[in-house]
BAFI-3210 file (N, C-alpha, C; in Angstrom, 3 decimals, decimal comma, padded with zeros to 6 digits):
// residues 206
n [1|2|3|4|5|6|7|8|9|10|11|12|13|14|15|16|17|18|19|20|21|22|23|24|25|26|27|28|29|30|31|32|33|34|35|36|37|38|39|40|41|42|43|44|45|46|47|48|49|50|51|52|53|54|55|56|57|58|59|60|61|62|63|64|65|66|67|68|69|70|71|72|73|74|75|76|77|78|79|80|81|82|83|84|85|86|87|88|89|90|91|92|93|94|95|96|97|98|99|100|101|102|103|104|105|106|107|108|109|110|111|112|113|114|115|116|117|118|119|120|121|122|123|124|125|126|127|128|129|130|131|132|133|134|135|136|137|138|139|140|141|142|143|144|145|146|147|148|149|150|151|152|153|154|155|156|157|158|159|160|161|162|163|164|165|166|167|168|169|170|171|172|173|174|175|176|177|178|179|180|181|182|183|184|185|186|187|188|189|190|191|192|193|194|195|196|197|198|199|200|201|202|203|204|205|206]
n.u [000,852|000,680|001,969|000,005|-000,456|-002,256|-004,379|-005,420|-010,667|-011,631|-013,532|-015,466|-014,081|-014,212|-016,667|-019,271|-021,597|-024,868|-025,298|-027,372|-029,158|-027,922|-027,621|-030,294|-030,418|-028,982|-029,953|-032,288|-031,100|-030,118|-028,192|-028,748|-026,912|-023,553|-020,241|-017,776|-015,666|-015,537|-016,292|-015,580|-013,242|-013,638|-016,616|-019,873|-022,453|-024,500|-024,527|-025,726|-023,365|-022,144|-020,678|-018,564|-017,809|-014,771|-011,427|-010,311|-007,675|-005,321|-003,826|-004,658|-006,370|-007,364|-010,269|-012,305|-013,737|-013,300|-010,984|-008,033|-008,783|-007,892|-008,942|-008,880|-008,372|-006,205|-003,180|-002,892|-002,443|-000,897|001,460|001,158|001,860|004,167|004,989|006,609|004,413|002,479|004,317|003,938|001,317|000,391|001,735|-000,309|-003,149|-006,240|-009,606|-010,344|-009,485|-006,451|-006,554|-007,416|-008,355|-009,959|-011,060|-013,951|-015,238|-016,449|-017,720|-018,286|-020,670|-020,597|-018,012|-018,057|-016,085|-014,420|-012,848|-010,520|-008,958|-006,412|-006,662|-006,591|-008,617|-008,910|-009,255|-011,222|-009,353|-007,118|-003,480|-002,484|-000,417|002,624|001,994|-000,100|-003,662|-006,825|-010,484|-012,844|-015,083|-018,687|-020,183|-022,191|-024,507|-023,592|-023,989|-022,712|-021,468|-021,187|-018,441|-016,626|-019,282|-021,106|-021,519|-023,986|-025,249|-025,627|-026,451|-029,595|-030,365|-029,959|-032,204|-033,937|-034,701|-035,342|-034,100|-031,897|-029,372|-027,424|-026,306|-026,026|-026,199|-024,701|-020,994|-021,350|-021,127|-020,020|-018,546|-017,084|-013,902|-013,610|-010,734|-009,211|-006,959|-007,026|-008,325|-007,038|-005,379|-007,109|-009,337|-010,978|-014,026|-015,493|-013,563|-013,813|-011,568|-012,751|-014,757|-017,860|-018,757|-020,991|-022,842|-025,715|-029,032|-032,125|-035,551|-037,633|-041,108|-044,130]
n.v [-001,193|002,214|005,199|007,120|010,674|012,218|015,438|014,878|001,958|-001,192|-003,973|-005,451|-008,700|-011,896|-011,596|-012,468|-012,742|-012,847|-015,416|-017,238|-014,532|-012,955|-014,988|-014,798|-011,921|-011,796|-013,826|-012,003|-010,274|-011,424|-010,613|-008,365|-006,734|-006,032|-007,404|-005,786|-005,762|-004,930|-002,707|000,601|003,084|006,570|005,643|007,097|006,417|005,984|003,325|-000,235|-002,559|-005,411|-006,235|-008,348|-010,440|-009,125|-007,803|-004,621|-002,553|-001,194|002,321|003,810|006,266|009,139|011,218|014,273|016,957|017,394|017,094|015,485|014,607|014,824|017,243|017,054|015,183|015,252|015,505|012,772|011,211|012,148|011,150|008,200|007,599|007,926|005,724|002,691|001,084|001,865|000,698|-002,190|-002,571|-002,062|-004,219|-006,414|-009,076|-007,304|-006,394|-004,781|-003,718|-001,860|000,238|002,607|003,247|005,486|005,471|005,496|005,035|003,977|005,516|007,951|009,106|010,703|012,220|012,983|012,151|010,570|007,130|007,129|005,528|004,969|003,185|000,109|-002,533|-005,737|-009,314|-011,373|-012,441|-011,716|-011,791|-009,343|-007,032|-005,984|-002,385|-002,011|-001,464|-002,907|-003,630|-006,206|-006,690|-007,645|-009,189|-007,507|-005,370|-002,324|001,091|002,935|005,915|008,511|009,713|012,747|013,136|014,378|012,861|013,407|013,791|010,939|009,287|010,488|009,802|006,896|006,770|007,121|005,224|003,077|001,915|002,066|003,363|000,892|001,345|001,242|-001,757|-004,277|-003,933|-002,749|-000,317|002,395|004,538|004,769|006,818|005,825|005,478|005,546|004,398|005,010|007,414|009,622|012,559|014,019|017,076|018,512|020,159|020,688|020,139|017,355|013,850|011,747|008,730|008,094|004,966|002,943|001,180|-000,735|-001,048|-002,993|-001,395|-002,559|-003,476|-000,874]
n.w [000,000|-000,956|000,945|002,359|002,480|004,759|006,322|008,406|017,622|021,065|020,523|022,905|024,141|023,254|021,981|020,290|017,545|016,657|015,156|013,473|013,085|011,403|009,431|008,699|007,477|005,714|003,841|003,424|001,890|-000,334|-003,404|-003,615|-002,253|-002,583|-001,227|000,913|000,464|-002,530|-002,624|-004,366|-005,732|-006,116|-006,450|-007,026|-006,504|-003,344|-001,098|-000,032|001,671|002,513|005,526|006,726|009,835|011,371|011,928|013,353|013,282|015,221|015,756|018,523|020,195|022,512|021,944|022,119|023,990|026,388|029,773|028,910|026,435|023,139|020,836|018,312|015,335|013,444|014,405|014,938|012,665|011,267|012,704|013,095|011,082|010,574|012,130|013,553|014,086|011,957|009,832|010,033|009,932|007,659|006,602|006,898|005,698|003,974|004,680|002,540|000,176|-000,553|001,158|004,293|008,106|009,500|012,851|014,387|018,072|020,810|022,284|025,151|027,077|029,147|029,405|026,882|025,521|023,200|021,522|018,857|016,027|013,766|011,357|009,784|008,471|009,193|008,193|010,803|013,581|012,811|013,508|015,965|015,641|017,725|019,513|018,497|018,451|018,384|017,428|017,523|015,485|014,627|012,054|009,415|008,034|006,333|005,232|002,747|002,272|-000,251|-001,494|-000,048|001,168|003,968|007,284|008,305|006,209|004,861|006,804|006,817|003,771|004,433|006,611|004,246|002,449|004,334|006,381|009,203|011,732|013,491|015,856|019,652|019,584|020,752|019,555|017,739|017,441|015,572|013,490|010,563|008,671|005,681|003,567|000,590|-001,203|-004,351|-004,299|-002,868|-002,575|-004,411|-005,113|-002,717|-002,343|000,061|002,455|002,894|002,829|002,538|002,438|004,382|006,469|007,902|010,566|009,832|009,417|008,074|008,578|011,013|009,464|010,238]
ca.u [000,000|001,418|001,823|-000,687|-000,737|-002,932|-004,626|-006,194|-010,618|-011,780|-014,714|-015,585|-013,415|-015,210|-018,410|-019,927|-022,455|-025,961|-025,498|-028,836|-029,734|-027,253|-027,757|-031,716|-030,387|-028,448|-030,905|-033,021|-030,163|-029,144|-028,417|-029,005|-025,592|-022,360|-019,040|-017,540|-014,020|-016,045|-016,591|-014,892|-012,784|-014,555|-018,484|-020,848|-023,903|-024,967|-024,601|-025,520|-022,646|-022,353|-019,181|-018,359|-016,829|-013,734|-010,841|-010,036|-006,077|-004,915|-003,171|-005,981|-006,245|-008,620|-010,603|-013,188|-013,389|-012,840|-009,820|-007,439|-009,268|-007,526|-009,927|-009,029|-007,482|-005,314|-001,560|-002,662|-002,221|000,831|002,542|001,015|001,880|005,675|005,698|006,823|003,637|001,934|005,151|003,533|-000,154|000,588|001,735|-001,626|-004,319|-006,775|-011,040|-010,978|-007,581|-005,478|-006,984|-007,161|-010,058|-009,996|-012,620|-014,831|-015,900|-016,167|-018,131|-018,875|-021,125|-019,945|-017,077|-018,285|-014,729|-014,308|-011,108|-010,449|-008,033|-006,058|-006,496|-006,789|-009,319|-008,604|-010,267|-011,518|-008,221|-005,699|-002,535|-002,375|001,154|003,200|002,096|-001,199|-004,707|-007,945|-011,303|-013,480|-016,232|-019,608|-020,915|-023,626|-024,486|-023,197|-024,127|-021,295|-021,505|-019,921|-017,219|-016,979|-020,335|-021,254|-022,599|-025,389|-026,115|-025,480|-027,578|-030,892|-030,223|-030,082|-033,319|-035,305|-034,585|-036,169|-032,430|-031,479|-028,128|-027,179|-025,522|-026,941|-026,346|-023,272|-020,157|-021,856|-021,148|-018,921|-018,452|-015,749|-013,729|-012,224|-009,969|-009,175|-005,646|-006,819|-009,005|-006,178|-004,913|-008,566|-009,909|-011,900|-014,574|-015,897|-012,605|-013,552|-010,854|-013,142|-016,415|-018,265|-019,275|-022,169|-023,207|-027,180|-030,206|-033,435|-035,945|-038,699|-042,646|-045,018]
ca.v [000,000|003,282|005,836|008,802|012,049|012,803|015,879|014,498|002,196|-002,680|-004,783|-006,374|-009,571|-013,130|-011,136|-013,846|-012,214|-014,160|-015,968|-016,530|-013,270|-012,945|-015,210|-014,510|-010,618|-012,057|-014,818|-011,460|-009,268|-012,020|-010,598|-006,879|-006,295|-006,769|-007,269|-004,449|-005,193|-004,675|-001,186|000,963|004,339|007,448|005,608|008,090|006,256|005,586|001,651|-000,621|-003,714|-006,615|-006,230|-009,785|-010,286|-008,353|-007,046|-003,185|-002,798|-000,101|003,234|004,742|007,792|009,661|012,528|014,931|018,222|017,006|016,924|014,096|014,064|016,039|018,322|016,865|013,720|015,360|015,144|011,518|010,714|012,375|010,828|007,261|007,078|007,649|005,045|001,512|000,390|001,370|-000,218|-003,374|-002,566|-002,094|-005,803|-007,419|-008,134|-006,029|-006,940|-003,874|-003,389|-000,455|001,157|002,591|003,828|006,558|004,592|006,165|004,423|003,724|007,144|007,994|010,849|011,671|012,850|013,166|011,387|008,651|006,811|007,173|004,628|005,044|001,623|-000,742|-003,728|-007,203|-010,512|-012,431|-013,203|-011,517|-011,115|-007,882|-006,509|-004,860|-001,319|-001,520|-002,039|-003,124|-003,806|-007,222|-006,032|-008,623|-009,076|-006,117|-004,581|-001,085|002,098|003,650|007,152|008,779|010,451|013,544|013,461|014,108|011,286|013,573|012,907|009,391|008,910|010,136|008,487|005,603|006,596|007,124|003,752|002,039|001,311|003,194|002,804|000,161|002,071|000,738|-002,809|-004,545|-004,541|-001,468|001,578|002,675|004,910|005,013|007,096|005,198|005,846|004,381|005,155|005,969|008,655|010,394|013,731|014,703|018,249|018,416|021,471|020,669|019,922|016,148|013,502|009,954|008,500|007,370|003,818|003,336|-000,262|-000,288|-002,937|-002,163|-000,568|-002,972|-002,502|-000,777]
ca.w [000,000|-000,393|002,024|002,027|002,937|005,376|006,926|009,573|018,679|021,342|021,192|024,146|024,024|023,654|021,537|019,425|016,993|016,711|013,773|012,453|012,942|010,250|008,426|008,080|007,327|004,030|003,071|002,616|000,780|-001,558|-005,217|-003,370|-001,774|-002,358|-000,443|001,043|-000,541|-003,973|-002,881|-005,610|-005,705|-007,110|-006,752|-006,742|-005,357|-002,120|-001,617|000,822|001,838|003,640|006,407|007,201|010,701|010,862|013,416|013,183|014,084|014,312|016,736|019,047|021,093|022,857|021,656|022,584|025,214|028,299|029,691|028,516|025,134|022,183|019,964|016,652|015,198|012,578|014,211|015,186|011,112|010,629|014,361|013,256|009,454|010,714|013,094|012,969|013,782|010,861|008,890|010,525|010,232|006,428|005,891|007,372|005,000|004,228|003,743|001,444|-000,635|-000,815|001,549|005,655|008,358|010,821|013,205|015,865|018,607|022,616|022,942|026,210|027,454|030,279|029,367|025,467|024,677|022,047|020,742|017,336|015,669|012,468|011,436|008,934|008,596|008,280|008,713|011,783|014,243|012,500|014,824|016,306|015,753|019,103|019,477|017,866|019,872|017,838|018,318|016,795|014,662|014,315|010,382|009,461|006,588|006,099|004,594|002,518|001,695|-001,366|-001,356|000,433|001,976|005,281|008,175|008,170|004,893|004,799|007,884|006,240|002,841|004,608|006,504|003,381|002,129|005,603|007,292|010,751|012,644|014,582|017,206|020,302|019,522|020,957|018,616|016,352|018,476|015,643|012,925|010,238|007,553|004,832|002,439|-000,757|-001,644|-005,729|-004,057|-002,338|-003,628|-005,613|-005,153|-001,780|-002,146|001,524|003,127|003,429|002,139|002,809|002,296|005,805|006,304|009,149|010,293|009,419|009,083|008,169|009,944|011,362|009,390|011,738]
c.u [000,879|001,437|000,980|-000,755|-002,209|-002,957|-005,257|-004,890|-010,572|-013,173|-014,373|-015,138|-014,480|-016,164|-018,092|-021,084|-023,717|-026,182|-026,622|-029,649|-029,171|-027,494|-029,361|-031,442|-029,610|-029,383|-031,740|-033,152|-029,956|-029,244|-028,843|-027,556|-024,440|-021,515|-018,638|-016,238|-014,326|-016,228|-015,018|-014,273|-013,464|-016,013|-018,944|-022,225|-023,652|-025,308|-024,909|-024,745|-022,387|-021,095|-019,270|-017,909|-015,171|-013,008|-010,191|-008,387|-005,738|-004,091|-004,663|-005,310|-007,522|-008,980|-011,812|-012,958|-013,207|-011,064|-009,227|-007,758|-008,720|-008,955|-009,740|-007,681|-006,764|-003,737|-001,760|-002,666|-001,012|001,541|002,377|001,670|003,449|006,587|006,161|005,507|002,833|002,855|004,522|002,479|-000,159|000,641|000,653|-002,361|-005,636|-008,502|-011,089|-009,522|-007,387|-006,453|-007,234|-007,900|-009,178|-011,733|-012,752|-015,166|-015,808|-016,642|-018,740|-019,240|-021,014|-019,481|-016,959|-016,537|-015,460|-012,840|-011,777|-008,916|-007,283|-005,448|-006,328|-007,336|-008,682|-009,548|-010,005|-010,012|-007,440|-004,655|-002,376|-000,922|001,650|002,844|001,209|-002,708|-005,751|-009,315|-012,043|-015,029|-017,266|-020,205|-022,346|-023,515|-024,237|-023,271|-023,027|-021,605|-021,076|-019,313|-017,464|-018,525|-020,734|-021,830|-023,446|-026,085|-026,216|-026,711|-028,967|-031,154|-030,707|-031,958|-034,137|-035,346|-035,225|-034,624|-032,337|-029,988|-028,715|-026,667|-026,291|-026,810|-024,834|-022,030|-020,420|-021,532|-020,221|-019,303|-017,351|-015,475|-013,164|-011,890|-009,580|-008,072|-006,000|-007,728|-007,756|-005,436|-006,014|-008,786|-010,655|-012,926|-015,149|-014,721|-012,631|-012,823|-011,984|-014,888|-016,777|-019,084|-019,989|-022,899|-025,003|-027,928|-031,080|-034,451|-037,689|-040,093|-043,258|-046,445]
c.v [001,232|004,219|006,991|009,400|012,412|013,781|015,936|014,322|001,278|-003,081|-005,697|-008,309|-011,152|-012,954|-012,447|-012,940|-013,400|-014,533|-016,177|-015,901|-012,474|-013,648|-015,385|-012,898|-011,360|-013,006|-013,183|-010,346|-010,133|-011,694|-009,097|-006,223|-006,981|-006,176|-006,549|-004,549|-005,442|-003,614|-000,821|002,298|004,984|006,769|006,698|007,802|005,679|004,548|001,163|-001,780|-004,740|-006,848|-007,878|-009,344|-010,203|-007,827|-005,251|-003,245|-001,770|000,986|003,602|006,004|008,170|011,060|013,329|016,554|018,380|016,813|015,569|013,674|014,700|016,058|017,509|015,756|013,917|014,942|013,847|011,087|010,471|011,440|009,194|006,617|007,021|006,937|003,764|000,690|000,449|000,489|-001,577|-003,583|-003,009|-003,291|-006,560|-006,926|-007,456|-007,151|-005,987|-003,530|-002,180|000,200|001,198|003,196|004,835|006,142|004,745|005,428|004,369|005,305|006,853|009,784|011,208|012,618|013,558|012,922|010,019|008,486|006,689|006,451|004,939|003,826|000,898|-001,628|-005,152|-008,542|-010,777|-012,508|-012,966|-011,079|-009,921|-007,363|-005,723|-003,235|-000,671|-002,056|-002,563|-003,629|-005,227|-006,496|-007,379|-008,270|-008,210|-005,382|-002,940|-000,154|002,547|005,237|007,646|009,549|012,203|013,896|013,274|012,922|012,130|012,703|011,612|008,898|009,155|009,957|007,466|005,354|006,298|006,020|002,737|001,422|002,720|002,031|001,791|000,591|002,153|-000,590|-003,181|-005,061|-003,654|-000,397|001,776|003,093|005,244|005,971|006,191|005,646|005,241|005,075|005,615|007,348|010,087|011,561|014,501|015,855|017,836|019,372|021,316|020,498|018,151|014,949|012,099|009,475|007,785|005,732|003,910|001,885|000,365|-001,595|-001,874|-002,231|-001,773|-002,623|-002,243|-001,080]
c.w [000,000|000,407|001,606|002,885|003,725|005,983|008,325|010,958|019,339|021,413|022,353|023,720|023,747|022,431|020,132|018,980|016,982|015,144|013,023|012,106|011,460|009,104|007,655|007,250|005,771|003,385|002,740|001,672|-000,282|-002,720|-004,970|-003,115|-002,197|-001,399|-000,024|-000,005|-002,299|-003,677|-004,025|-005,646|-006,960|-007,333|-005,915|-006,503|-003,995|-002,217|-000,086|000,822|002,258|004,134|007,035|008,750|010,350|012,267|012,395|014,036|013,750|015,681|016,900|019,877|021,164|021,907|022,422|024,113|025,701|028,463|029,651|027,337|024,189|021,257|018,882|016,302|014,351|012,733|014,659|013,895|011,287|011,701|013,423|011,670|009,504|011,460|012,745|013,061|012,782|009,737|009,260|010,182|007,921|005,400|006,122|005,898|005,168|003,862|002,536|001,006|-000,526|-000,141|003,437|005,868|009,359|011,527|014,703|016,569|019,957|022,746|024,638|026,960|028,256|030,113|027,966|024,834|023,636|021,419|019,324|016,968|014,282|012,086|010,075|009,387|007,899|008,866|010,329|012,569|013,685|013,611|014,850|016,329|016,920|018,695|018,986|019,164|018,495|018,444|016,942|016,632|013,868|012,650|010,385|008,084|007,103|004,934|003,944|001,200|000,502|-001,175|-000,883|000,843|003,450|005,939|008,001|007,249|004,074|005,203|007,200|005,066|003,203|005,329|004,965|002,734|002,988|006,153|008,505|011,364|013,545|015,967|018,751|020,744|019,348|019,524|017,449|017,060|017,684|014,130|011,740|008,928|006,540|003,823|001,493|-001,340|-003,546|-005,348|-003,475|-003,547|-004,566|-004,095|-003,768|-001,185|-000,354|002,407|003,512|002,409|002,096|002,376|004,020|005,858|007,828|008,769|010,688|009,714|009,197|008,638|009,906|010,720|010,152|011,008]
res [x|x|x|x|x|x|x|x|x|x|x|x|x|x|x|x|x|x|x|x|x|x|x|x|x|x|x|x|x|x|x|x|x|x|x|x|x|x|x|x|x|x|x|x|x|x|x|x|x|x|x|x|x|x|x|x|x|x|x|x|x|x|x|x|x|x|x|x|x|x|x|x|x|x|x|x|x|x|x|x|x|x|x|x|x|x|x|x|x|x|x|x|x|x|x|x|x|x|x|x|x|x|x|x|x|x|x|x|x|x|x|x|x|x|x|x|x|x|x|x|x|x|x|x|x|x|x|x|x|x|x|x|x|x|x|x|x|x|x|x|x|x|x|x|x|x|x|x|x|x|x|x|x|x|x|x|x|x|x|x|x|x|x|x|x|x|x|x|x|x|x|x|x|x|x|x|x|x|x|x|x|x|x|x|x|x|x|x|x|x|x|x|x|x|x|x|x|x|x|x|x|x|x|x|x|x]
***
């Protein structure tokens, strides 16, 4: 992978997803969704995916207002992209090729902190390299924004379709950027470099 230029968290150990909750949720996508590592650099619709189980590996840190949280996750790029652990993180593979997350999660309102990771995804039980933390991520279909568009506007997309966040539901509390190294370096009229991915399912008939 090559290195990019950037401007710019653990699941609870053990978690076992409920499998035929899953696998009733794809028996009733089949031939609707695909893969995530079929997502594509430069798509311009709004897609929904199917995230297999997956570990997130990656450098964390806190963020948010409170004290002990930094304001903004930008010099955690630059600090992490020159360390040895991403030289490490780099060789694992990947579910989605050539490409790395900046991934929200463990909010807590108290303190309105959350770690944010500059990670990379890879399958199920990949070894965690010295110096990195990650968190295990249960199979869920996911929203994936297009490129430079806000979570807002992800989020009610995805409403008007009949899908609402998961966030709530153990092993989803989590939001990510990703990047797709042929996207890197394009024009950014909003200031945003990533598209947002947001684990989903859809929304119960009343």
């Amino acid at each position: 992978m090559s290195e990019p230029i950037r401007k710019r968290k653990q699941a609870p150990e053990g978690y076992s997803p409920k499998q035929p909750e899953i696998a009733s949720m794809m028996q009733e996508h089949t031939g609707q969704v695909r893969h995530i590592g079929e997502i594509q650099p430069f798509q311009q619709e709004f897609e929904l995916f199917y995230l297999p189980a997956c570990r997130v590996i990656g450098v964390e840190q806190t963020y948010g207002p409170e004290p002990g949280g930094d304001r903004a996750a930008a010099p955690q790029w630059g600090r992490v992209i020159q360390s040895e652990a991403w030289e490490k993180m780099s060789t694992l593979p990947r579910v989605i090729p050539r490409s790395c997350f900046g991934w929200t999660c463990d909010y807590k309102p108290d303190t309105k902190t959350f770690q944010y990771l500059v990670a990379v995804l890879t399958p199920a039980e990949t070894a965690v390299p010295d110096g990195c933390q990650f968190r295990d991520v249960p199979p869920t279909l996911v929203a994936a924004g297009r490129w430079a568009e806000s979570l807002e506007q992800v989020i009610e997309k995805m409403k008007q379709l009949g899908y609402s966040s998961r966030w709530g539901e153990e092993g989803c509390e989590w939001n990510a950027e990703l990047y797709l190294d042929e996207e890197e370096h394009l024009p950014t009229p909003n200031g945003q470099e990533w598209r947002w991915l947001i684990p989903c399912k859809q929304e119960e008939a009343k």
